[in-house]
C-alpha positions as CSV (number, residue, x, y, z in Angstrom):
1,X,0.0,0.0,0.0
2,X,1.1,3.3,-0.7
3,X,-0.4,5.6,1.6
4,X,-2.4,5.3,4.5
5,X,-4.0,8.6,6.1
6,X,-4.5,8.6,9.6
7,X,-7.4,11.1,11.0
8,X,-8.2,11.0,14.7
9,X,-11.4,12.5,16.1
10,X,-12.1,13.5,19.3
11,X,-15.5,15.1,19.3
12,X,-15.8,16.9,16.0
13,X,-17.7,14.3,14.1
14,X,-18.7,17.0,11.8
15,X,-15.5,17.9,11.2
16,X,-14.3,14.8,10.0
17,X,-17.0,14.1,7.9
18,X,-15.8,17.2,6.2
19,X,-12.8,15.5,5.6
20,X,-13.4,12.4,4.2
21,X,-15.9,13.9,1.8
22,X,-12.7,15.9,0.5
23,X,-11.1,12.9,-0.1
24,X,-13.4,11.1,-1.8
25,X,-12.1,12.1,-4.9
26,X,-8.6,11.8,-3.9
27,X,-8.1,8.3,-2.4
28,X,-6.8,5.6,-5.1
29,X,-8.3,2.7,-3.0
30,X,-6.4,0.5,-5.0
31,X,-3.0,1.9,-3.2
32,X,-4.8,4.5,-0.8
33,X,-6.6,3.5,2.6
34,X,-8.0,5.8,5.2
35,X,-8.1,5.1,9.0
36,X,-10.0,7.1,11.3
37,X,-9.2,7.1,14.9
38,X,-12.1,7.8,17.3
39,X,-10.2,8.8,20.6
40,X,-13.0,8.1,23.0
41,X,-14.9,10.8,22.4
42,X,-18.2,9.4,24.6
43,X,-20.3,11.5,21.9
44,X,-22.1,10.5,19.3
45,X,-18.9,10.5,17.3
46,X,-19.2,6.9,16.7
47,X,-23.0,7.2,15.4
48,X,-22.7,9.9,13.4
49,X,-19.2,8.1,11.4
50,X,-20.6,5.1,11.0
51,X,-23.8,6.5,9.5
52,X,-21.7,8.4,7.2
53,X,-19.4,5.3,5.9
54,X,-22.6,3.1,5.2
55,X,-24.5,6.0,3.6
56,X,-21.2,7.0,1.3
57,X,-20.3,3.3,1.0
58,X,-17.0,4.6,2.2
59,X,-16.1,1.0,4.2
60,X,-14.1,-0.1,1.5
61,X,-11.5,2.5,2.0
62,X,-12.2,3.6,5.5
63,X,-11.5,1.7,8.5
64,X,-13.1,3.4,11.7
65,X,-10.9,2.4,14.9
66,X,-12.8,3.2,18.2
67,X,-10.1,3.5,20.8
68,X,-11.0,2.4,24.6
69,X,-8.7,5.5,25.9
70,X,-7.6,9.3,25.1
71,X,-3.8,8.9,24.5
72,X,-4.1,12.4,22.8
73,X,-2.2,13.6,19.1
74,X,0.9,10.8,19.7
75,X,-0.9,8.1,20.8
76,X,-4.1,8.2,18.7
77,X,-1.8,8.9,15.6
78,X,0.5,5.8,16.5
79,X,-2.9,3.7,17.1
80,X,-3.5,4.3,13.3
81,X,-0.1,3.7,12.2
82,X,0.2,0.0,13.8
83,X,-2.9,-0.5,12.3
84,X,-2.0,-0.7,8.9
85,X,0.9,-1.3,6.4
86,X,2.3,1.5,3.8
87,X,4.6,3.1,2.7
88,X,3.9,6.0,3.6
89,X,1.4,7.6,6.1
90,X,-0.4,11.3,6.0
91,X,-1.5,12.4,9.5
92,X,-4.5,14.4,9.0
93,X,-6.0,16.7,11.1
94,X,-10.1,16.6,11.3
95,X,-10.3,20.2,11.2
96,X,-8.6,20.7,7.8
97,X,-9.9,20.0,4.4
98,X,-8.4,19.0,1.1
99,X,-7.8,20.5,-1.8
100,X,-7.7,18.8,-5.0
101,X,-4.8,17.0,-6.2
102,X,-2.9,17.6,-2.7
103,X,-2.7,14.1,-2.0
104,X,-0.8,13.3,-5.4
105,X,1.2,16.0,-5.2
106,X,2.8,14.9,-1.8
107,X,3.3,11.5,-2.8
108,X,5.0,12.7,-6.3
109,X,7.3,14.7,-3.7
110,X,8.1,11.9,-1.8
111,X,9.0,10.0,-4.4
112,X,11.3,12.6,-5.9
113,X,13.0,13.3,-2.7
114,X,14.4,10.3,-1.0
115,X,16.4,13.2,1.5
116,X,12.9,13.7,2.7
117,X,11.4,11.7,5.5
118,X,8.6,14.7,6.1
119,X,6.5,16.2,3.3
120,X,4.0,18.8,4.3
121,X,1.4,20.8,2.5
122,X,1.0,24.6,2.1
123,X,-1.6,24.9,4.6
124,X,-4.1,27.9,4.4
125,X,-7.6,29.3,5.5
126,X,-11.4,28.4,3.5
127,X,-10.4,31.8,1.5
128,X,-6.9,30.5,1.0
129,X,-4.9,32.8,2.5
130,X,-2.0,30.9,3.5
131,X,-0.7,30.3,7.2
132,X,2.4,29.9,8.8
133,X,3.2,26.6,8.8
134,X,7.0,25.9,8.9
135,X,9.5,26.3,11.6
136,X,12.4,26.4,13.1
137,X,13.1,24.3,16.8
138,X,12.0,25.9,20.0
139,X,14.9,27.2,21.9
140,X,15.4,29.2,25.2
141,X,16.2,32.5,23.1
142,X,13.1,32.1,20.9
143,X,11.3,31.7,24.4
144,X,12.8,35.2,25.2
145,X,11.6,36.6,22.2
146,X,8.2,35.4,22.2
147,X,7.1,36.4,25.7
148,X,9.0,40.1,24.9
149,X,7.1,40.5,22.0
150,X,9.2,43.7,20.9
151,X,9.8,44.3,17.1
152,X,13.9,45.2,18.8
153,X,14.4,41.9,20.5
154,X,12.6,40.0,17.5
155,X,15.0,41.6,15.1
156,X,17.9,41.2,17.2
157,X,17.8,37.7,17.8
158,X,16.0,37.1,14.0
159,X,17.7,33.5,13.4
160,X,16.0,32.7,17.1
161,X,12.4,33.2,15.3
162,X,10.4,30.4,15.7
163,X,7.9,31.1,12.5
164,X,9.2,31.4,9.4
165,X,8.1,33.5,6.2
166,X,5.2,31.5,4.1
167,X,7.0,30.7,0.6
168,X,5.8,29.9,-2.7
169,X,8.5,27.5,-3.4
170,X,9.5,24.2,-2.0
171,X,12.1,24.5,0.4
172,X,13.3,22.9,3.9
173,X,12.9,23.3,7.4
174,X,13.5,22.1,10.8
175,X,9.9,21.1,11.2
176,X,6.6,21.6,9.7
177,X,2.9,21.6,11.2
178,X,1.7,17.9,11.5
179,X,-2.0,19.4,10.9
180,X,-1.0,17.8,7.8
181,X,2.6,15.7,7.4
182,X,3.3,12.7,5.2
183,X,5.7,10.7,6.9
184,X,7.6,7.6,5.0
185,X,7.5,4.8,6.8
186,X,11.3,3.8,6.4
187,X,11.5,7.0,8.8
188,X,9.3,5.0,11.5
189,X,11.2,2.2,11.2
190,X,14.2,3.9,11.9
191,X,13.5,6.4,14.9
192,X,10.1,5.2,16.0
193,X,7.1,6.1,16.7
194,X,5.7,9.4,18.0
195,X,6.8,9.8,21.7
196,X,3.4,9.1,23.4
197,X,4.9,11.0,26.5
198,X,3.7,13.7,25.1
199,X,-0.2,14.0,25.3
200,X,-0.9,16.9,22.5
201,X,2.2,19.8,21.3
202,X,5.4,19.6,21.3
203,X,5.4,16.4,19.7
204,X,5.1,17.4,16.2
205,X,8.5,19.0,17.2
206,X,10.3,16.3,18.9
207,X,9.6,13.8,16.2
208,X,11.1,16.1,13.5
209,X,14.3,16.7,15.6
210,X,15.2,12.6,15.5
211,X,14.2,12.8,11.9
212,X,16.6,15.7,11.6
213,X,19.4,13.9,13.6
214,X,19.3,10.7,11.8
215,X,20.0,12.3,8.8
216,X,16.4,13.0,6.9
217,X,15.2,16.2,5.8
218,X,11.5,18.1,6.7
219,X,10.5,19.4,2.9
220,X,7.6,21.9,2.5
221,X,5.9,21.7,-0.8
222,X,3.4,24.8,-1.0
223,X,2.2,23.8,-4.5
224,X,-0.1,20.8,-2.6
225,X,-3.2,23.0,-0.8
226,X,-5.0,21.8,2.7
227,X,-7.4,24.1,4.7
228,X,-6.7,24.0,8.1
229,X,-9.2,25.8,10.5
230,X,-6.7,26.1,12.8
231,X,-8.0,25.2,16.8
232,X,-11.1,23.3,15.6
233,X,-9.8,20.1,17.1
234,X,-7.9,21.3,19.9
235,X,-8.9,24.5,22.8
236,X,-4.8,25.6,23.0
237,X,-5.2,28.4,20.2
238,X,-8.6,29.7,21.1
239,X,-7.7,30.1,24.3
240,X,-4.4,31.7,23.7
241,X,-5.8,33.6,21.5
242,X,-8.4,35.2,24.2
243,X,-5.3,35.2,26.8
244,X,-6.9,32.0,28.6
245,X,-5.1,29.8,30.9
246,X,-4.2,26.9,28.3
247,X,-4.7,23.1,29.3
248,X,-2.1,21.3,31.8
249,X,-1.1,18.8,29.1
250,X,0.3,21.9,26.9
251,X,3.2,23.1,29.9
252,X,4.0,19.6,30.3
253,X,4.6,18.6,26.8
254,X,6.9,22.2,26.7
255,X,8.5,21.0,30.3
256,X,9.3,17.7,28.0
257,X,10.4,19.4,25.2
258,X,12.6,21.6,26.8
259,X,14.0,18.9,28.8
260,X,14.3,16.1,26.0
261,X,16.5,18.4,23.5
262,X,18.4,20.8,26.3
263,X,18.5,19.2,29.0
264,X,17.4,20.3,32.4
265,X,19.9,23.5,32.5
266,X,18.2,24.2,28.8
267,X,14.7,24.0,30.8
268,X,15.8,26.2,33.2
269,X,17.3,28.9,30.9
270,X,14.2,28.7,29.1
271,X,11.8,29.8,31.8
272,X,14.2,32.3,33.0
273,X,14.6,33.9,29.8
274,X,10.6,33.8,29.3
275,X,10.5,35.5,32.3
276,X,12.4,37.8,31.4
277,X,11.0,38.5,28.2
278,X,7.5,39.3,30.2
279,X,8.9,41.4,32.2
280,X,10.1,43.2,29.4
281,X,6.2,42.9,28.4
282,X,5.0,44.3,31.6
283,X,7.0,47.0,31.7
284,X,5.5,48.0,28.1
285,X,2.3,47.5,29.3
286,X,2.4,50.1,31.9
287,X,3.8,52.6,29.7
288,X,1.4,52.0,26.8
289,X,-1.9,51.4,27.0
290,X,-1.8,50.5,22.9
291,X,0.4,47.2,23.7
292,X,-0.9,43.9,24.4
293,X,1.4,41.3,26.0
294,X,1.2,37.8,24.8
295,X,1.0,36.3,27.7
296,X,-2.0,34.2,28.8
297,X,-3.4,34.1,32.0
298,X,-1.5,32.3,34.8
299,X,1.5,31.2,32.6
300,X,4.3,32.2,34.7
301,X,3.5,29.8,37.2
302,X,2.3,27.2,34.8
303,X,5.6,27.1,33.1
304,X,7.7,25.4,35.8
305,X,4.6,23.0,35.3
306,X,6.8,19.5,36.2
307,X,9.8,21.1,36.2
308,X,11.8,19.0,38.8
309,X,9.9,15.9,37.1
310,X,9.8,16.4,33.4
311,X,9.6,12.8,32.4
312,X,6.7,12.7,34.7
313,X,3.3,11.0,32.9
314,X,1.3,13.9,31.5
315,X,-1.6,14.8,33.6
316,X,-5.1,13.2,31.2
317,X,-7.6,16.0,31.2
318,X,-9.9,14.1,32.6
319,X,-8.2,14.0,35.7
320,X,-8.3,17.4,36.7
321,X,-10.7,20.8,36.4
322,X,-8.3,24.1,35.7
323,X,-10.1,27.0,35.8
């Protein structure tokens, strides 16, 4: 088999209906199979997916997996993986769409670039405005700069920054949004699976640095089109976005992060240099009322989230009310 795509869904049954009808006209069943992950979303999730197979006759190239647990983005994606054989696999988001002749497109690039373990899409709104969607690693510095949030620290430490320009040409990267990723399997095989440590964030990241380190390369081809609606499958961005307190599970997958590529003195020099950076922000804030800080409600405390214990299992949301 070719390709397998791997779509979890965790309560947006909608959402990844909306999905598989754009790749209806995609999917080469003869080479192409679809697995959809339901990560026990005790909704109607289940109903609602079935009804759509049997209505579409959609069995014959989707297989619907109902998972007795939440093991989150890693886990629900490595579900999928085990479940089937290919060559490659595309990890789809259920809150993105596709645009015709994406699919081919990635799989042409695969082929062409046997450097490239990681293929991603140009991913962009319903209007197709396109987002940022390639990288470069988190790293204590770009932690400075993002909590600062001032154009003179941004441009100071510029190879720091974390988001990189949107491109019309193919090019690569350190790591790319997994909204949307085709991974070859021969990369699986050789580093493993995603690191189910890490419940959702973060992982997307870590992943691509073992790619990186055993030699592969993360290529961006912006010519293959997804919609991504951005936060439709997960609360982190939303909330952010409205200066929220984000979920437990994101600090402890940063904690991890941190930890897993720099070390525990790397974890400590990155919330110390946050801090600082939001200090920084405060002080801007008191001297104009026109600047808004970045930072979301109670995340100085929630950044030495597991801090003397970052390999500590990830808290499971359903464990725990923060308000």
């Amino acid at each position: 088999m070719d390709l397998a795509i791997i779509i979890i869904n965790y309560k947006t049954p909608h959402l990844t209906v909306s999905v598989l009808e754009s790749l209806i006209s995609e999917v080469d069943i003869s080479v192409m199979k679809v697995v959809v992950i339901d990560n026990d979303s005790r909704d109607d999730s289940l109903l609602i997916l079935d009804k759509w197979l049997k209505e579409n006759a959609a069995n014959s190239w989707v297989n619907l997996i109902a998972s007795n647990i939440n093991k989150g983005f890693s886990g629900g994606n490595n579900l999928g993986i085990q479940s089937v054989k290919a060559k490659n696999y595309l990890l789809l988001n259920s809150d993105t769409t596709v645009r015709p002749g994406a699919i081919r497109l990635l799989l042409e690039t695969a082929n062409k670039h046997p450097e490239a373990g990681l293929i991603s899409p140009r991913l962009e709104s319903t209007s197709g405005k396109a987002q940022e969607s390639c990288f470069r690693f988190h790293t204590p510095i770009s932690e400075f700069i993002n909590s600062a949030s001032t154009s003179l620290i941004t441009k100071a430490f510029r190879k720091y920054v974390v988001a990189q320009p949107v491109k019309d040409y193919s090019d690569y990267y350190q790591w790319t949004s997994f909204a949307c990723i085709l991974i070859k399997a021969e990369v699986i095989e050789q580093i493993g699976l995603l690191d189910e440590k890490f419940f959702m964030y973060y992982e997307d990241v870590e992943f691509s640095f073992r790619a990186l380190k055993a030699g592969w390369k993360v290529l961006n081809n912006p010519e293959a089109h997804v919609v991504h609606l951005r936060g439709g499958s997960s609360p982190v961005k939303s909330q952010t976005k409205l200066r929220k307190r984000v979920p437990r599970y994101f600090y402890e997958s940063r904690t991890l992060y941190f930890y897993k590529l720099y070390g525990q003195s790397g974890l400590l020099s990155a919330n110390i240099l946050w801090s600082l950076g939001a200090f920084i922000a405060f002080i801007r804030s008191l001297l104009s009322n026109k600047y808004k800080s970045k930072i979301v409600a109670k995340q100085w405390q929630d950044n030495w989230i597991n801090y003397l214990n970052p390999t500590k299992p990830y808290t499971h949301p359903d464990d725990y009310d923060q308000t």
